[in-house]
C-alpha positions as CSV (number, residue, x, y, z in Angstrom):
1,X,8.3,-5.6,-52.6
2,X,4.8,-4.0,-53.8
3,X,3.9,-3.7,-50.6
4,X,6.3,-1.8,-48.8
5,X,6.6,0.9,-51.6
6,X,3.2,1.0,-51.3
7,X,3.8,1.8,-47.5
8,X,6.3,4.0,-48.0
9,X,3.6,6.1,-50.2
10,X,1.6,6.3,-47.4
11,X,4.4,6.9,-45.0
12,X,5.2,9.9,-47.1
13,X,1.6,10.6,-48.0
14,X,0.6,11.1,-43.8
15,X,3.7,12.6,-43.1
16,X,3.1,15.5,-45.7
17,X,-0.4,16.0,-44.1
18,X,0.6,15.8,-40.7
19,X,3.3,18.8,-40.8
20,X,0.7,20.7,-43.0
21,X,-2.6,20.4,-40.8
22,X,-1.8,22.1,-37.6
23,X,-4.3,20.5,-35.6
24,X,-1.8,17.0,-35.9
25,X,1.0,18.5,-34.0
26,X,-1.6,20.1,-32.2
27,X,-3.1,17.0,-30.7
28,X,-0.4,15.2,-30.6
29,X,2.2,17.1,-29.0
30,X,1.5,20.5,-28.2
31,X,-1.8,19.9,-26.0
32,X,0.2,16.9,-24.2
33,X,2.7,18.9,-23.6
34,X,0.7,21.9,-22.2
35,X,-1.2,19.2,-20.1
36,X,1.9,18.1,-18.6
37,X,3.2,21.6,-17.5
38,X,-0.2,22.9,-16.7
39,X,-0.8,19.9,-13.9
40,X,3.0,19.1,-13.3
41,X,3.3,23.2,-12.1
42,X,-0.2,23.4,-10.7
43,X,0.4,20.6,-7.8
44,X,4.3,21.2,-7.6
45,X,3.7,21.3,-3.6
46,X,2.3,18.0,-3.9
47,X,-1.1,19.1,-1.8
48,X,-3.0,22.3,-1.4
49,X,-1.4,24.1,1.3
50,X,-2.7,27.4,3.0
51,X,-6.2,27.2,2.1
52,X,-8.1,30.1,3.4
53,X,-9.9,29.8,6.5
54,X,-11.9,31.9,8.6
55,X,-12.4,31.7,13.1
56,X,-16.0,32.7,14.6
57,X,-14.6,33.2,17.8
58,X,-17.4,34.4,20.0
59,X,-15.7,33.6,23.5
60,X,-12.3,35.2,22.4
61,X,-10.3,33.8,25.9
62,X,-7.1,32.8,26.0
63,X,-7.7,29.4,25.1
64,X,-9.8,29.4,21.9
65,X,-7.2,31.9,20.8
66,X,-4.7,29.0,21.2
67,X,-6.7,26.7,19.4
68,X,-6.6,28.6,16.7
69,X,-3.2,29.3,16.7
70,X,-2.8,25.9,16.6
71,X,-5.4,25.5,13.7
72,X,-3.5,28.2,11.6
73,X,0.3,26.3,12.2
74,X,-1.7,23.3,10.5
75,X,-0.1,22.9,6.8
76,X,-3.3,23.0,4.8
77,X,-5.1,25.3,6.6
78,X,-4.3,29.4,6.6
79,X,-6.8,31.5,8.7
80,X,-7.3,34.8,6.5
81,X,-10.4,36.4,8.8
82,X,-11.9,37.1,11.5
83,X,-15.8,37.4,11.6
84,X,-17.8,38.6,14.1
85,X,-20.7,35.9,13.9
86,X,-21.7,33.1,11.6
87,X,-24.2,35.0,8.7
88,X,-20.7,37.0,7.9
89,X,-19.0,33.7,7.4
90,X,-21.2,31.9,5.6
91,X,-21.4,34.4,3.1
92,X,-17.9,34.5,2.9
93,X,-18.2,30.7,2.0
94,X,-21.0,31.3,-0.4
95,X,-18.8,34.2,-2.2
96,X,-16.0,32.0,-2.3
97,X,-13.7,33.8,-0.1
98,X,-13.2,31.1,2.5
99,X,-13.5,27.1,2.2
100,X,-14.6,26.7,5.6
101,X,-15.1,28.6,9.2
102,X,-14.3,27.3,13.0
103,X,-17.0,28.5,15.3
104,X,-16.4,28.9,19.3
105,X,-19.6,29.3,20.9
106,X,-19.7,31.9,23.9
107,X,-19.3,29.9,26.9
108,X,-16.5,27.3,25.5
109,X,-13.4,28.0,28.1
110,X,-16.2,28.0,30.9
111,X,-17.6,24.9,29.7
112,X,-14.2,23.4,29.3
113,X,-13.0,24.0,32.4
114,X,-16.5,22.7,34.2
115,X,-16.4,19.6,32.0
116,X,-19.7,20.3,30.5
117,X,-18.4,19.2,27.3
118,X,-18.9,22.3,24.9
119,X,-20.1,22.1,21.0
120,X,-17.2,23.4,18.9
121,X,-18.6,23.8,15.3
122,X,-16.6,23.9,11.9
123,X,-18.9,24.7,8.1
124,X,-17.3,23.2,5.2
125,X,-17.8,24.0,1.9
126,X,-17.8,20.5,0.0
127,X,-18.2,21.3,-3.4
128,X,-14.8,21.5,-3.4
129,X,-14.0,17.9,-2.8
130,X,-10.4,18.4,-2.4
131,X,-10.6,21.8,-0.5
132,X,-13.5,20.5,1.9
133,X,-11.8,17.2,2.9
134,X,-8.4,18.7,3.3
135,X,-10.3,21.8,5.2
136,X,-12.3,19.3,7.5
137,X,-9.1,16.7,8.5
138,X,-6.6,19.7,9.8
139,X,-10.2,21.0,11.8
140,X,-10.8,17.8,13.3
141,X,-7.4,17.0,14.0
142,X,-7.4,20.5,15.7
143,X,-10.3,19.9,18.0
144,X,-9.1,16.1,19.0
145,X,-5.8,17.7,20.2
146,X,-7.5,20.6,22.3
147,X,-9.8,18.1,23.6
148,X,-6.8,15.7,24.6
149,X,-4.9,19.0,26.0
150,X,-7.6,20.0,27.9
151,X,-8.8,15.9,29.6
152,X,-4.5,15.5,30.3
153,X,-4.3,19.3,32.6
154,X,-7.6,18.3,34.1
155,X,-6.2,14.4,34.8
156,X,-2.8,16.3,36.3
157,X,-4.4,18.8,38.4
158,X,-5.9,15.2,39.9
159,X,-2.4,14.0,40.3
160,X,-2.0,11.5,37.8
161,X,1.4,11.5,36.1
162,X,1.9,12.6,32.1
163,X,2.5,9.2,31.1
164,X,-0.8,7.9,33.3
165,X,-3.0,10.5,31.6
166,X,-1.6,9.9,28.0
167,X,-2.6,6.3,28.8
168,X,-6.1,7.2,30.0
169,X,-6.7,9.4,27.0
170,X,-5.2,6.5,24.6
171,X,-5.1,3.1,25.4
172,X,-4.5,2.6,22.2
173,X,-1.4,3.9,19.9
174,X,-2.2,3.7,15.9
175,X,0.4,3.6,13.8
176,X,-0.9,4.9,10.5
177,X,1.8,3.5,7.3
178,X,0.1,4.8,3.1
179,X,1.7,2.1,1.3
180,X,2.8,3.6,-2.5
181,X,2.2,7.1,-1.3
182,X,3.4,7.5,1.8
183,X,3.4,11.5,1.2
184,X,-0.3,11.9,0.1
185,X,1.2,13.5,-2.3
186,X,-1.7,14.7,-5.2
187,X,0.8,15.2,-7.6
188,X,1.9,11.8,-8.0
189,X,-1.8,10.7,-7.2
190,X,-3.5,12.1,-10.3
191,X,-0.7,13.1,-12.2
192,X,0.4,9.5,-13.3
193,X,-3.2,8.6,-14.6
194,X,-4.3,12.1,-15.9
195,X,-1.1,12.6,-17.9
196,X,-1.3,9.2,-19.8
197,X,-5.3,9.8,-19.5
198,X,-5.1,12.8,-21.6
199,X,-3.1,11.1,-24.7
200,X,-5.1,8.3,-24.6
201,X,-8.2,10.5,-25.1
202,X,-6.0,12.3,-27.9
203,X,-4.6,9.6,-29.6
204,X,-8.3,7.7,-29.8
205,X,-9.7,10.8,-31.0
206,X,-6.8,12.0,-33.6
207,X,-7.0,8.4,-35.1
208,X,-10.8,8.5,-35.8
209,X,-10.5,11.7,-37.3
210,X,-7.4,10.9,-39.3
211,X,-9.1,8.3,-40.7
212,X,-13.2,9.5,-40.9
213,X,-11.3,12.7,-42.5
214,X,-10.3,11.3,-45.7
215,X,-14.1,10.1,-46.5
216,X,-15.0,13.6,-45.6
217,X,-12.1,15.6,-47.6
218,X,-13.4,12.5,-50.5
219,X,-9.4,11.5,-50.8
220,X,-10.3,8.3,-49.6
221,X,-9.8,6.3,-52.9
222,X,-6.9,8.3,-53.3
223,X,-5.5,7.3,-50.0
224,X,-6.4,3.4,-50.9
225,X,-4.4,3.8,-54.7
226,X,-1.5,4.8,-53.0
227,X,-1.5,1.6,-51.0
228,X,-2.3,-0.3,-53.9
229,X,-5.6,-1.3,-52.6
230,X,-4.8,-3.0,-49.8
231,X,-6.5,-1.2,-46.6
232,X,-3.6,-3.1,-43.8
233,X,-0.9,-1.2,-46.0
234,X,-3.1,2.1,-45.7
235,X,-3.8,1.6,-42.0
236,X,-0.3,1.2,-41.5
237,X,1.4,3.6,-43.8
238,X,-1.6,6.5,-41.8
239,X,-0.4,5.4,-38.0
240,X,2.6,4.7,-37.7
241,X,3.8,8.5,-38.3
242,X,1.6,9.6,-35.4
243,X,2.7,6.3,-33.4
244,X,6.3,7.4,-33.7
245,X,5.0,11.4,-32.4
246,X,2.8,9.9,-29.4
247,X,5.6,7.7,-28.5
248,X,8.1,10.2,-28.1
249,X,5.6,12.4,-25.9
250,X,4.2,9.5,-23.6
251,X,8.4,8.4,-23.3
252,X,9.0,11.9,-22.1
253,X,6.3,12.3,-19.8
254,X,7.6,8.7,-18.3
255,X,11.2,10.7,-17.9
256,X,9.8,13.5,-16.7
257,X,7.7,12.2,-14.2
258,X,9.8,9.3,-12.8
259,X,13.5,11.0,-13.5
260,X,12.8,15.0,-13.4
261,X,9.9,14.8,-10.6
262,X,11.1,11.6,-9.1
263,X,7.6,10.3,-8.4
264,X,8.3,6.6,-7.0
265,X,9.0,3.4,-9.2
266,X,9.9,0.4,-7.7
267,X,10.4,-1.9,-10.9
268,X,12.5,0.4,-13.2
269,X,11.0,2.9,-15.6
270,X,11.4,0.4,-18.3
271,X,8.1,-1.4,-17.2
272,X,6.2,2.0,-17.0
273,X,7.8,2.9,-20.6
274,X,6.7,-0.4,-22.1
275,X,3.1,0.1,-20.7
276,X,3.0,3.5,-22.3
277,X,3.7,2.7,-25.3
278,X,1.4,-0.4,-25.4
279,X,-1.5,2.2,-24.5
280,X,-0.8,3.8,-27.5
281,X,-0.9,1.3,-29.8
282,X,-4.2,0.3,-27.9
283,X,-5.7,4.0,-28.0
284,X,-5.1,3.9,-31.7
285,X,-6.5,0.8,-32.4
286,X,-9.6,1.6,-30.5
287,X,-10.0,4.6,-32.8
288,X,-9.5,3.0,-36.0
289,X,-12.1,0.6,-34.9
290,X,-14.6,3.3,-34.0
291,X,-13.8,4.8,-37.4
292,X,-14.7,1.5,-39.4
293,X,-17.4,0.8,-37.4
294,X,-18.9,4.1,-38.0
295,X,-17.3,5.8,-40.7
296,X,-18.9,9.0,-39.8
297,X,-16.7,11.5,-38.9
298,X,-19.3,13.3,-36.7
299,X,-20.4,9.8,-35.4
300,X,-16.9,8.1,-34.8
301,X,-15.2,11.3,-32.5
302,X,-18.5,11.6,-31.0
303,X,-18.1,7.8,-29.5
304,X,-14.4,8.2,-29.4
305,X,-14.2,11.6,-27.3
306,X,-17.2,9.9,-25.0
307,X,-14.9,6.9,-24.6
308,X,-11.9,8.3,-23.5
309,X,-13.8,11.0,-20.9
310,X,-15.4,8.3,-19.8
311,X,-11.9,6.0,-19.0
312,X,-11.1,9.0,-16.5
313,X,-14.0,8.1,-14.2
314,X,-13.9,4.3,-14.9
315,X,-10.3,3.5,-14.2
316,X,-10.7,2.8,-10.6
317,X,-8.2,5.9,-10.1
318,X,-10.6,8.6,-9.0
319,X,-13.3,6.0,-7.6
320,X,-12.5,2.5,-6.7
321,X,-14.3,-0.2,-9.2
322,X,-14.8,-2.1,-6.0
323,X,-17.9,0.0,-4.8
324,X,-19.2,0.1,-8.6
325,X,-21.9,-2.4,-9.8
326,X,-21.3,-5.3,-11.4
327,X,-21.7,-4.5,-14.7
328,X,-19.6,-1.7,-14.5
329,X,-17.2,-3.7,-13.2
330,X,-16.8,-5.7,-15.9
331,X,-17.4,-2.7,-18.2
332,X,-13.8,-1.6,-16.7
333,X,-11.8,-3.8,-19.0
334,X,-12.6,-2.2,-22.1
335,X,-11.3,0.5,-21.7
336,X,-7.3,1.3,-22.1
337,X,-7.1,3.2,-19.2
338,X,-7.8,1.3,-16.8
339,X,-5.5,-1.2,-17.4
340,X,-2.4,1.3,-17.9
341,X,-3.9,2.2,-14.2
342,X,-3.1,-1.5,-12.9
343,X,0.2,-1.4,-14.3
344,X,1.2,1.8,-12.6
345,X,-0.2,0.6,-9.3
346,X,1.6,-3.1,-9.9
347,X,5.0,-1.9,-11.2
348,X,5.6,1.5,-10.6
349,X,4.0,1.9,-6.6
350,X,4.1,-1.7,-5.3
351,X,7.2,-3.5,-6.9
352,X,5.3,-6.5,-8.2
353,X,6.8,-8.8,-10.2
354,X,5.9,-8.7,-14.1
355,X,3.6,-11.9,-13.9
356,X,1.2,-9.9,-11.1
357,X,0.6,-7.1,-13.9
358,X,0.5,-9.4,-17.0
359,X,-3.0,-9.9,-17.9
360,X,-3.3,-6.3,-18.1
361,X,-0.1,-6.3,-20.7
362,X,-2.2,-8.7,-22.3
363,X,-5.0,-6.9,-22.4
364,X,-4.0,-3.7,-23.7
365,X,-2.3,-6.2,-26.6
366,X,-5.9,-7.2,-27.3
367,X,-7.1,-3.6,-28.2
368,X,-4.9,-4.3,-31.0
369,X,-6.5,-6.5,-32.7
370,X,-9.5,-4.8,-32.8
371,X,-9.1,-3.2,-36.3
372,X,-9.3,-6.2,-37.8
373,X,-12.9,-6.6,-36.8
374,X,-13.8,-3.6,-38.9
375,X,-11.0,-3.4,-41.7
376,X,-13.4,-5.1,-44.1
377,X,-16.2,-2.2,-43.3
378,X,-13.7,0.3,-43.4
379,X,-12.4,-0.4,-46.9
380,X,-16.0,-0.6,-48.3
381,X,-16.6,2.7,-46.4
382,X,-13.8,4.7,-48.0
383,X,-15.0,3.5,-51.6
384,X,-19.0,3.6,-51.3
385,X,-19.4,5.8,-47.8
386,X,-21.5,9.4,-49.1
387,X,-20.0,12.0,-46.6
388,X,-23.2,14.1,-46.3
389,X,-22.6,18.1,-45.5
């Protein structure tokens, strides 16, 4: 009965400083949200389409003019100049005008149509990762299909028949099926790891300084009497105001994304909802165990903000763990992220059945034990700890 005054205290307590410190709200729901929009609005097409191009088309016949036109139909691609020779170009790249240039050499109809096999050249600019390969597929696509027009007139001026020279040209039909994704789409790509990516690195850091910030503001005894000295009933009473607040967002993002934006879900949103809210409860506990192992506010969001930017990288979703060493490998699983990551790809893209994603339920379960490791510290810390200015 002592106890769960006591937690209403705090309950009370954290909710009073919550809607009185804007930077709460602030983390908790108004940078989500703007996150959401910002990326949600930003890849509505689902890829990059029309990126600007330029043609170097120093023979200028009739049939590099095709090409191009054929080049500029591509979706991705939209040729937005003309330059007279490559120095022109490649300063248009370096200015960051253009993302890439198609270059027809003098000579290329002439070589074509002698079978001399002409050099047709395309510059990237990769430092846009995206941009560059996008840029470099539609170009080589471009030049396979003028090559193939070009071998099947030159195969029927012989008098083989279309379907003899389509044969000739390819033996071999590939059939090319993107399981999960079939629309290479970029918004449902990143979008369902960076959204629950950014709370995570929110929630981890919010907790620490929740926590660190009563040392530092020295209300930390006070914060302990009104839990009547029992540091579970503090913990508690602190979170679960802000675990009710991140729950709602990460539950609307899940409605957003699989309801609003119909991204795909094979096993129900339910699964994807339940995951969500399991990473929550994991973020948090990671951050209250950052904050008693190092009960320095400086020290604790310094680890907890390098932790969560470093899930991003480490999930497998932007680099497979696969080609990673070993050790990193096996760094992967402590980090909430990443197994969020393994649930989306196992519920929400293949359809797998619960079992197939359950040691990564499990997992993000264990996170939330960690506070226990460091409740003992953390107690001692709030009544001994000198916050030093």
């Amino acid at each position: 009965m002592q106890s769960a005054k006591a937690f209403r205290r705090v309950f009370a307590r954290e909710a009073r400083i919550i809607f009185s410190r804007p930077i709460y709200l602030m983390c908790m729901v108004v940078a989500p949200l703007c996150t959401f929009v910002l990326f949600a609005t930003l890849m509505n097409a689902g890829l990059p389409v029309e990126l600007p191009v330029a043609v170097v088309d120093a023979d200028n016949s009739s049939t590099t003019r095709k090409i191009t036109r054929n080049l500029d139909a591509m979706q991705q691609i939209g040729i937005i100049a003309r330059y007279a020779d490559t120095e022109r170009a490649t300063d248009a790249i370096r200015r960051g005008d253009i993302y890439a240039f198609y270059y027809f050499p003098e000579g290329t109809t002439e070589e074509l149509l002698s079978n001399r096999q002409p050099t047709i050249s395309f510059y990237i600019n990769y430092s846009y990762l995206a941009a560059g390969s996008l840029t470099y597929r539609d170009m080589y696509i471009t030049s396979l299909l003028a090559n193939a027009a070009v071998g099947q007139a030159a195969l029927m001026a012989r008098g083989a028949t279309k379907r003899e020279s389509e044969a000739l040209l390819q033996p071999i039909v590939i059939e090319t099926h993107a399981i999960g994704n079939p629309w290479l789409n970029y918004s449902i790509y990143l979008n369902n790891t960076l959204f629950p990516g950014v709370l995570s690195l929110l929630t981890i850091l919010l907790t620490a300084f929740s926590i660190t910030s009563e040392i530092k503001q020295s209300t930390a005894q006070q914060w302990l009497e009104s839990a009547n000295g029992s540091i579970a009933v503090a913990l508690a009473g602190k979170l679960l105001p802000q675990t009710v607040i991140i729950s709602l967002v990460a539950i609307f993002y899940n409605i957003y994304l699989y309801r609003f934006m119909h991204f795909p879900i094979h096993d129900g949103i339910w699964s994807m909802i339940a995951a969500s809210l399991l990473m929550v409860a994991a973020s948090q506990s990671l951050g209250t165990f950052l904050a008693g192992l190092l009960p320095s506010p400086r020290w604790s969001m310094s680890i907890a903000s390098l932790w969560g930017v470093v899930s991003f990288s480490i999930s497998g979703f932007s680099f497979p763990i696969e080609g990673m060493s070993g050790a990193i490998q096996t760094a992967t699983n402590l980090f909430p992220l990443r197994h969020y990551f393994m649930i989306y790809c196992n519920q929400a893209l293949l359809g797998y059945p619960v079992a197939e994603a359950a040691i990564h339920y499990a997992a993000l379960l264990t996170f939330c034990i960690l506070p226990f490791f460091t409740m003992r510290q953390l107690k001692k810390a709030l009544l001994t700890y000198p916050y030093i200015r």
